[in-house]
C-alpha positions, 0 to 999 in steps of 0.5 A, a space after each residue: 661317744 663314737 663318731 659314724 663315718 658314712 662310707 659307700 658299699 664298697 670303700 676302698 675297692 680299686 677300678 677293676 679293668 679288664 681290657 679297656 673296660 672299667 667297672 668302678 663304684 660312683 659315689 652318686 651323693 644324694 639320692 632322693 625318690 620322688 613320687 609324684 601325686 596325682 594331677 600334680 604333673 605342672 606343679 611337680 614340673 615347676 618345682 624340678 625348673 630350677 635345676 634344669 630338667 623336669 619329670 623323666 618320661 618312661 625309660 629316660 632320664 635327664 643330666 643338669 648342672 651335676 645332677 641327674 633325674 632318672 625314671 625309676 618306675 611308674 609316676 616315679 623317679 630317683 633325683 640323683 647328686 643334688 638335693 631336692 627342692 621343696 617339692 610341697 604337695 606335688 610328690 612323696 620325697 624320700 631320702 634314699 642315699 644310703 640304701 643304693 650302690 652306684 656303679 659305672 661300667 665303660 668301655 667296649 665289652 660293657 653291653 656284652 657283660 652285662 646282657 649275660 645278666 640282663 634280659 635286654 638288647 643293651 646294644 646301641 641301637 635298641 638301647 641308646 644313650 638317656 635310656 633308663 630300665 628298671 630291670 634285673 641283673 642276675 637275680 638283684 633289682 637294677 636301675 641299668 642307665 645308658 650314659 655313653 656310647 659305651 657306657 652304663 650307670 648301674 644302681 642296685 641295693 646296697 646290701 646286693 653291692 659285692 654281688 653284683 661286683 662279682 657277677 660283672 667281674 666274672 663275665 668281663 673276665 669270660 669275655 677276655 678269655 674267650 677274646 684271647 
């Protein structure tokens, strides 16, 4: 019987650094989407207490132990690198772990590649570290997160993986070019 071996959308492929900016796949573990019913704001509140935040507020997100719980959309969230607790029938959980490709881009040209994608001010002062969008990158659904100063955490679907890739490599390397 054959055996499966979980691998991220792009295993095996190196940092890429282009100056001192860094685009590198982060394997983010465990990504659960929460849903949260109707009028069940305390009890969903009181589920999350244990692993140190509670529900993100619109366009925010929250780090805790390793973990991290990030707004995804109206009433919902991603619970990223730890599993979920019981949440009973306070919020639709689904385990999404293997539909989603993580990636983290850091460094001084970050803000800049990925506005030539993005339809947003990513610059620090209108988009601040704990920020977190839903918006596009190019033509593929993101879920953009300001992690530093310059740095973002970028998730988009797996199957989109090498796409966007290539879509960041390209304006880094435009970026270089035209710096030289």
């Amino acid at each position: 019987m054959p055996e499966l071996i979980a691998k991220t959308a792009l295993a095996g492929k190196k940092p890429l650094v282009v100056g001192t900016t860094t685009l590198a796949e982060v394997d983010a573990g465990v990504i659960t989407s929460i849903a949260r019913f109707p009028g069940q704001g305390d009890a969903l509140e009181k589920a999350l207490h244990p692993l140190g935040f509670g529900f993100p507020t619109p366009n925010s997100f929250a780090e805790a132990a390793g973990a991290l719980l990030a707004w995804s959309g109206r009433e919902q969230a991603l619970l990223i690198g730890t599993d979920c607790p019981d949440l009973a029938n306070a919020a639709a959980v689904t385990d999404q772990s293997g539909g989603w490709v993580t990636l983290s881009l850091t460094g001084p040209m970050a803000a800049d590649a990925l506005m030539r994608y993005v339809p947003l001010d990513l610059r620090l002062a209108h988009f601040p570290v704990g920020t977190a969008v839903r918006a596009p990158l190019y033509h593929m659904a993101m879920l953009l997160l300001r992690v530093a100063e310059d740095g973002f955490r970028l998730m988009t679907f797996r199957s989109m993986a090498r796409t966007a890739w290539h879509e960041i490599e390209v304006a880094l390397k435009t970026l270089a070019a035209r710096a030289a």
